[in-house]
C-alpha positions in Angstrom: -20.1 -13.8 9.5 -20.2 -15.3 6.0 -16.9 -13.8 5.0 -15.2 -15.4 8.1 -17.0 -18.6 6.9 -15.5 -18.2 2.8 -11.8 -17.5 4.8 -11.4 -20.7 6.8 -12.7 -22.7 3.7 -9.5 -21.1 1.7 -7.4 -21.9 4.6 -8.5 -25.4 4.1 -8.3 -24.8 0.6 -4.4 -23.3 1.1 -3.6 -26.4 3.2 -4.8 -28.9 0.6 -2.5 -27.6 -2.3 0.6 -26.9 -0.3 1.0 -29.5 2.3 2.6 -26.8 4.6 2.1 -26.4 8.3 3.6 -22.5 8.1 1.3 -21.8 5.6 -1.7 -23.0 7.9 -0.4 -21.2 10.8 -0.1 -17.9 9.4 -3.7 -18.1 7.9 -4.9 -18.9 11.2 -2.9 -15.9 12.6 -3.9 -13.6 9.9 -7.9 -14.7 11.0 -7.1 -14.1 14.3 -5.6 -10.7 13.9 -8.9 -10.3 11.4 -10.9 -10.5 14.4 -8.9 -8.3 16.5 -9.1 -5.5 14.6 -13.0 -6.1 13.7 -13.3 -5.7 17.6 -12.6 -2.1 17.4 -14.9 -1.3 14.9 -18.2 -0.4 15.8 -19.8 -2.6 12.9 -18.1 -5.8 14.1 -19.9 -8.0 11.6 -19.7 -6.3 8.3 -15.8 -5.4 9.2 -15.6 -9.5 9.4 -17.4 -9.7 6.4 -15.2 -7.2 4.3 -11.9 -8.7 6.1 -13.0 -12.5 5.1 -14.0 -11.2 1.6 -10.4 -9.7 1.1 -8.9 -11.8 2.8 -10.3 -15.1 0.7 -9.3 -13.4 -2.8 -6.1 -12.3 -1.7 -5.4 -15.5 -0.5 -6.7 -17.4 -4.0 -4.3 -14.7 -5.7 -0.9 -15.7 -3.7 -1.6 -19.4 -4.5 -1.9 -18.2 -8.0 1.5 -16.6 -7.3 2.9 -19.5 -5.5 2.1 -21.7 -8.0 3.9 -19.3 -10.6 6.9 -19.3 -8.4 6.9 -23.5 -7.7 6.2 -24.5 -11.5 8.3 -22.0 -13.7 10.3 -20.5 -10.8 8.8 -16.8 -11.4 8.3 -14.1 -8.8 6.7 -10.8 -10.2 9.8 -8.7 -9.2 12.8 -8.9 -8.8 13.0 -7.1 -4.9 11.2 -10.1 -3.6 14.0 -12.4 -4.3 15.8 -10.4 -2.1 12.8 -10.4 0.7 12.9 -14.1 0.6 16.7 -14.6 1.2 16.0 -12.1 4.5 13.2 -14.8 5.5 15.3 -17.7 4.6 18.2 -16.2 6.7 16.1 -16.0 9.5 14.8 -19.4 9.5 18.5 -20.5 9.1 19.7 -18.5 12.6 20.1 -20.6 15.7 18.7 -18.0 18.3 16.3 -15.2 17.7 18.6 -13.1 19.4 20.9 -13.5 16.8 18.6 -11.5 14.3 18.4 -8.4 16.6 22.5 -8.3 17.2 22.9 -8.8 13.1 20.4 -6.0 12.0 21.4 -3.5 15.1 25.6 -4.2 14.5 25.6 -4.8 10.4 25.2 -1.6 8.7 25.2 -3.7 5.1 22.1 -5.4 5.7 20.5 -1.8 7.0 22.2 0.4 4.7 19.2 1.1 2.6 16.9 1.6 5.8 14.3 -0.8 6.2 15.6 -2.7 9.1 12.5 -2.9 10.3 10.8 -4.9 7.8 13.8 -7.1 8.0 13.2 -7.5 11.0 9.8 -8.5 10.6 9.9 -11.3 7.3 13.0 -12.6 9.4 11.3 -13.4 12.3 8.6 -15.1 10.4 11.2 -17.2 8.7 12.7 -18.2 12.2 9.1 -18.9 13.7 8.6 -20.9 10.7 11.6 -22.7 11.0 11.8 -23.9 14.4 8.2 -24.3 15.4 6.8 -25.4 11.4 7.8 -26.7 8.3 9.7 -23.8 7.2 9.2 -21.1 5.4 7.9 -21.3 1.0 6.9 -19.3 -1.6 3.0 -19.3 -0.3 4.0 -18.6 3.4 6.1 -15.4 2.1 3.1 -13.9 0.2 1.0 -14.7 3.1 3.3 -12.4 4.8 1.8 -9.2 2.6 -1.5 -10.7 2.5 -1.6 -10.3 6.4 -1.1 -6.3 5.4 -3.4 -6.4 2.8 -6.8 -7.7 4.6 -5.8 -6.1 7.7 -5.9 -2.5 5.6 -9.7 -3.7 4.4 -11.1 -3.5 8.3 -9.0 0.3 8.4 -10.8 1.0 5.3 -14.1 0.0 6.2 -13.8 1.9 10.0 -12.6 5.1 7.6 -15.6 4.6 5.0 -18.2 4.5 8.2 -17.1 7.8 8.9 -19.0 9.0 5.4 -21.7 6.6 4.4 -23.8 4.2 5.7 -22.9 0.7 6.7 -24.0 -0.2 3.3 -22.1 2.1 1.4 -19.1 1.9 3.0 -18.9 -2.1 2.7 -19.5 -1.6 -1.0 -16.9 0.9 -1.6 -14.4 -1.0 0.9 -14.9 -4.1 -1.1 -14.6 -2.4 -4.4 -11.4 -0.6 -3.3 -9.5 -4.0 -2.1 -11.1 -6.1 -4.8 -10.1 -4.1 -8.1 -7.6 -1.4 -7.2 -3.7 -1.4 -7.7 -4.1 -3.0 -3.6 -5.4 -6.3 -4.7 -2.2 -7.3 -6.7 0.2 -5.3 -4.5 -1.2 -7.2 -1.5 -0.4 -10.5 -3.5 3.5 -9.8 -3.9 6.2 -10.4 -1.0 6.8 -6.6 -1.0 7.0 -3.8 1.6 4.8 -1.4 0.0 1.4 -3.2 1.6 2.9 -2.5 5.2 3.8 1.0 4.6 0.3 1.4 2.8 -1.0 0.0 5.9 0.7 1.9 8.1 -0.3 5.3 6.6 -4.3 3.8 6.6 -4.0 3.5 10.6 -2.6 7.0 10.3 -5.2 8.0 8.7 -8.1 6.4 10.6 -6.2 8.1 14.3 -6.1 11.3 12.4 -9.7 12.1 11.4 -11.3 11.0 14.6 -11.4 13.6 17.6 -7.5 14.5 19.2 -5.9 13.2 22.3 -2.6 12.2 23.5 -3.4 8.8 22.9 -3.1 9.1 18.9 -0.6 11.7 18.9 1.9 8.6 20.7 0.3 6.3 17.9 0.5 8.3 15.5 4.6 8.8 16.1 4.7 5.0 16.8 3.2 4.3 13.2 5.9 7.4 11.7 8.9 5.3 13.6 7.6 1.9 11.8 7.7 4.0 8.6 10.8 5.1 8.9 12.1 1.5 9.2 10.1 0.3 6.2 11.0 3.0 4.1 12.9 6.3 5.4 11.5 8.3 3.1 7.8 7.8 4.0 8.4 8.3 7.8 9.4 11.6 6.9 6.4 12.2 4.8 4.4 10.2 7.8 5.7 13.7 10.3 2.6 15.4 8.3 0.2 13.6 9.2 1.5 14.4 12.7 1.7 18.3 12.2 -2.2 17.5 10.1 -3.4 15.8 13.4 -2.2 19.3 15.6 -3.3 21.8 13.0 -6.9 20.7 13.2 -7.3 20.5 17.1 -5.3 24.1 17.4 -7.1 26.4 14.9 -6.3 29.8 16.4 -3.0 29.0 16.4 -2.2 27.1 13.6 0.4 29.8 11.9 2.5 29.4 15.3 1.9 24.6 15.6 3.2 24.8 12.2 6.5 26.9 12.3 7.4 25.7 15.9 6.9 21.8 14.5 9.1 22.5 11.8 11.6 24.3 13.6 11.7 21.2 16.2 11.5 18.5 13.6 15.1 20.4 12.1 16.7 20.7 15.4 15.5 17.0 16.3 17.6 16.0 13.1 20.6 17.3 13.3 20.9 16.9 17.3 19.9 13.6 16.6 23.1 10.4 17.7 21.3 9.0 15.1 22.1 12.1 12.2 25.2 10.5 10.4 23.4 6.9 10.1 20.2 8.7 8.6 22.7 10.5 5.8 23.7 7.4 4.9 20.5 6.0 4.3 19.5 8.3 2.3 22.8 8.5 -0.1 22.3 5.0 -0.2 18.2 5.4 -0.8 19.8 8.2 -4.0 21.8 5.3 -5.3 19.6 2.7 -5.4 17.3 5.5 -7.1 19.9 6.2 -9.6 20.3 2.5 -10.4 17.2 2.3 -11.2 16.9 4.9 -13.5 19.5 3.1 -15.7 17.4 0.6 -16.2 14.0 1.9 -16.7 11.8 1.8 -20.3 12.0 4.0 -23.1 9.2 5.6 -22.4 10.5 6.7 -19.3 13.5 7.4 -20.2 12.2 10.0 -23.0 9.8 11.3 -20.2 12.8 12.3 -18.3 14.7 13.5 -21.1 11.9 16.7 -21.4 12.1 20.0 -20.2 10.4 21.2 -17.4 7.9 22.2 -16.3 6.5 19.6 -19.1 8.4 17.1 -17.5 7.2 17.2 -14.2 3.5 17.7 -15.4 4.4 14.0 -17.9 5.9 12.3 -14.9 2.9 13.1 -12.7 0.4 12.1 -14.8 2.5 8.9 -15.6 2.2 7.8 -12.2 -1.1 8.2 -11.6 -2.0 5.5 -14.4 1.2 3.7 -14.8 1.6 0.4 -15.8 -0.9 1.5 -18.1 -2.3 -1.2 -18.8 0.2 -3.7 -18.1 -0.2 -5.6 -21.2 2.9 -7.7 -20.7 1.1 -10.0 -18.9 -1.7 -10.2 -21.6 1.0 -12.1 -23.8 0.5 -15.8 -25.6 3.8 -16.8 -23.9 2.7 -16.5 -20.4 1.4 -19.1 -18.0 -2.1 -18.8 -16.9 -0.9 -17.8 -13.1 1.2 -15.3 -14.4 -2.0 -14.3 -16.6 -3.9 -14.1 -14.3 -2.1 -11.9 -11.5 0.1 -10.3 -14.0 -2.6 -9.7 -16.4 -6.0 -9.4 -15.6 -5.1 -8.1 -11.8 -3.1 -5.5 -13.1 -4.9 -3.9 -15.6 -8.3 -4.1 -13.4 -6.6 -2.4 -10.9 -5.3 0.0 -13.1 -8.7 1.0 -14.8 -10.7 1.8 -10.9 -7.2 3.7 -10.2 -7.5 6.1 -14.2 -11.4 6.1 -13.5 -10.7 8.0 -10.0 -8.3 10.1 -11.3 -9.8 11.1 -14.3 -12.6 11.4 -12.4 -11.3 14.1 -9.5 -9.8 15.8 -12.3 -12.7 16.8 -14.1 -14.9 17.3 -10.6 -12.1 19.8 -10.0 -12.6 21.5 -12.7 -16.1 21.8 -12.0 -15.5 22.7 -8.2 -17.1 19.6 -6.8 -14.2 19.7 -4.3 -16.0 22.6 -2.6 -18.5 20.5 -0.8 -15.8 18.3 1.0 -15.5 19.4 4.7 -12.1 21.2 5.3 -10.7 18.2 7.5 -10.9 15.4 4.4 -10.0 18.1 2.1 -6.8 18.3 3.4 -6.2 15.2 4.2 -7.2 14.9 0.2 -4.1 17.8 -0.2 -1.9 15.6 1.9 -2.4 12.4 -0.5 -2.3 14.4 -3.6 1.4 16.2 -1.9 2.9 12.7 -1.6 1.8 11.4 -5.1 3.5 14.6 -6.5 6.9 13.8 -4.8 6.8 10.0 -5.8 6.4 11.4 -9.4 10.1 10.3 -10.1 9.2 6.2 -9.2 8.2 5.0 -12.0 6.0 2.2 -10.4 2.5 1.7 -8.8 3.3 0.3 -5.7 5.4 3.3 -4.7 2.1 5.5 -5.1 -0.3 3.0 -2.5 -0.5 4.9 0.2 -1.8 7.7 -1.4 -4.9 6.1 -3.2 -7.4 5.4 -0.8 -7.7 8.9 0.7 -8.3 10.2 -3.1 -10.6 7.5 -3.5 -12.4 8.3 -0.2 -13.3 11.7 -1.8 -13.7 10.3 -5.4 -16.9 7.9 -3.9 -18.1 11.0 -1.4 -18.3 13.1 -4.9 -20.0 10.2 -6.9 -22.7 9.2 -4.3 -23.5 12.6 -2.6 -22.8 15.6 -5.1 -23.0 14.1 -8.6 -25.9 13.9 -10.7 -26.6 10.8 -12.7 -26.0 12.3 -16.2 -22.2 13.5 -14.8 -21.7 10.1 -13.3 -22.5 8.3 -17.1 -20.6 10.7 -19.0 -17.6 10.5 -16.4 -17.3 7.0 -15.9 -18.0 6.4 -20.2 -15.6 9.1 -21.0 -12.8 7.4 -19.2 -13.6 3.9 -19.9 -13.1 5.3 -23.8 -9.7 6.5 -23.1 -8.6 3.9 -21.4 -10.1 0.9 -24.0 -8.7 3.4 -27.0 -4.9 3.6 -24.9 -5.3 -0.3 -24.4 -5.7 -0.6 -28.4 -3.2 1.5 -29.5 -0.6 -0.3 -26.6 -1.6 -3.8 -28.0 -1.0 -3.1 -31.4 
């Protein structure tokens, strides 16, 4: 209970510094959805724990960020401006039914698919308006920070599946705490709610199958597909995943019959000519992008393949790399601090994992993983590989904490101590010695 104990005292702390009424209110909601979720867990307590831990640090971090945004009028990137003039539109509305008519009848405001996070940060900005104080900087990061402690409980119920109560608040902690989750879950972003989705995903698909999390699981794919179009079609495997372990004798004939019914689905689909248009539009936004992207990437792209690919894989997995940007004189200590030290924390767990499963894969560690988490491992490693071409971190979240889920069942159960030094100092090495030569 003592991490349920730290949260209120930041709620207090939150409502001291910004006077706000929303911003109290959604903390309180946020505990209360905490608790919720805790209830399902079978170690109620320590799932408080964990949630009130992450919970209390992410919420230090978005006053950090709030602060950044009040005093020098600085949000960490540039889509979040965009986020808070959906919120702010929907605090300005007269009815909420006026929100549901404008996102179902205005293709502009859907054209790039995520209607349904739209949906959501608007009706938080119309709560806010007409029952609070309105909706601010802090309130909007509060928004992801619901996500992000939420997805510490999913964690935790995820890492009880493999270690000990124990172990799996230790690893659930260091996860949330110092991985790329921690500043993502900080930034009025859609990336923490896809993330989050795919986590419940992930917790209904390694438990034991019934129809119950087959409907949940295609719930969560048709909330992915209004966040982000692209990852509720990646979301479908986790569907087909979920058959092809229940059905092992006929696993040749689940897998060609879902395919063939999820092509026929979209072209019979009323919906067909609406989704082609979101993803043209999801093509130009990627290609506008791309104009604007850093030299590095842009030599990155300019190499043959299959050189190319291997670069831009790689890339991901580490990139920013460190983020040393926000290491500079110039910058204000909030900025510092979640643009800096977050960052390239979170950057460092993230290279130590990968760097990591790389060489464990080399020296077929893999092998002792049971076949259910080992594809599940595939799955994550899949979608990494086809958000190669996004150059950016946050694109790449919900594909971390299955590979660090195996990177922690490695270390602790079929690692010696000797591998674990030389592994963890090896990388450590190369990152400090890329850090250097980046700073220079």
């Amino acid at each position: 209970m003592i991490g349920l104990i730290i949260s209120l005292l930041f709620i207090i702390i939150t409502y001291y510094f910004t006077g706000s009424t929303s911003c109290l209110s959604i903390s309180i909601f946020n505990i209360l959805l905490g608790v919720l979720f805790a209830s399902f867990a079978k170690k109620k307590i320590k799932a408080l724990d964990v949630f009130g831990i992450t919970f209390s640090v992410y919420t230090l971090l978005a006053l950090f960020h709030h602060f950044d945004v009040i005093l020098y009028n600085q949000w960490m990137a540039p889509d979040e401006m965009g986020y808070r003039n959906f919120c702010n539109w929907g605090a300005e509305v007269n009815s909420f039914k006026e929100i549901i008519n404008v996102l179902i009848e205005d293709s502009g405001i859907t054209q790039f698919g995520y209607q349904h996070y739209i949906f959501f940060i608007s009706t938080f900005g119309y709560i806010a308006k007409h029952l609070f104080d309105g909706p601010n900087p802090m309130f909007m990061i509060q928004i992801s920070v619901i996500a992000g402690s939420l997805s510490a409980i999913i964690l935790f119920r995820i890492m009880c599946m493999y270690f000990d109560q124990k172990l799996s608040m230790f690893y659930t902690l260091i996860f949330m705490l110092i991985s790329p989750f921690c500043e993502n879950s900080t930034l009025f972003l859609r990336d923490i709610y896809i993330a989050f989705v795919f986590l419940c995903g992930y917790l209904v698909a390694l438990k034991k199958f019934n129809i119950g999390g087959v409907v949940v699981l295609l719930l969560l794919a048709y909330i992915a597909w209004g966040i982000r179009p692209a990852n509720g079609a990646f979301f479908l495997i986790l569907v087909l995943y979920y058959f092809y372990n229940k059905y092992k004798r006929a696993r040749k004939l689940i897998l060609s019959l879902s395919v063939v019914m999820i092509i026929v689905a979209f072209f019979l689909s009323s919906e067909v000519d609406s989704i082609l248009e979101h993803m043209d539009a999801y093509n130009e936004l990627n290609e506008t992008q791309k104009e604007g992207q850093t030299a590095s990437a842009a030599f990155v792209r300019g190499l043959p393949s299959p050189i190319k690919e291997i670069i831009q894989i790689i890339y991901t997995l580490i990139h920013p790399f460190p983020n040393v940007i926000g290491l500079r004189l110039d910058v204000n200590f909030y900025r510092f601090i979640i643009g800096g030290i977050v960052t390239i924390i979170g950057t460092y767990l993230w290279f130590i994992t990968s760097f990591s499963l790389t060489k464990w894969t080399y020296q077929k560690k893999l092998r002792y993983i049971d076949e259910k988490l080992f594809l599940l491992f595939l799955i994550n490693i899949l979608y990494l590989c086809l958000n190669y071409q996004n150059f950016t971190t946050r694109r790449t979240l919900p594909g971390l904490p299955i590979s660090f889920l195996v990177f922690a069942l490695i270390y602790e159960k079929y690692t010696t101590l000797s591998n674990r030094k030389k592994t963890v100092l090896t990388a450590f090495s190369i990152y400090f010695v890329l850090t250097l030569i980046l700073l220079r």
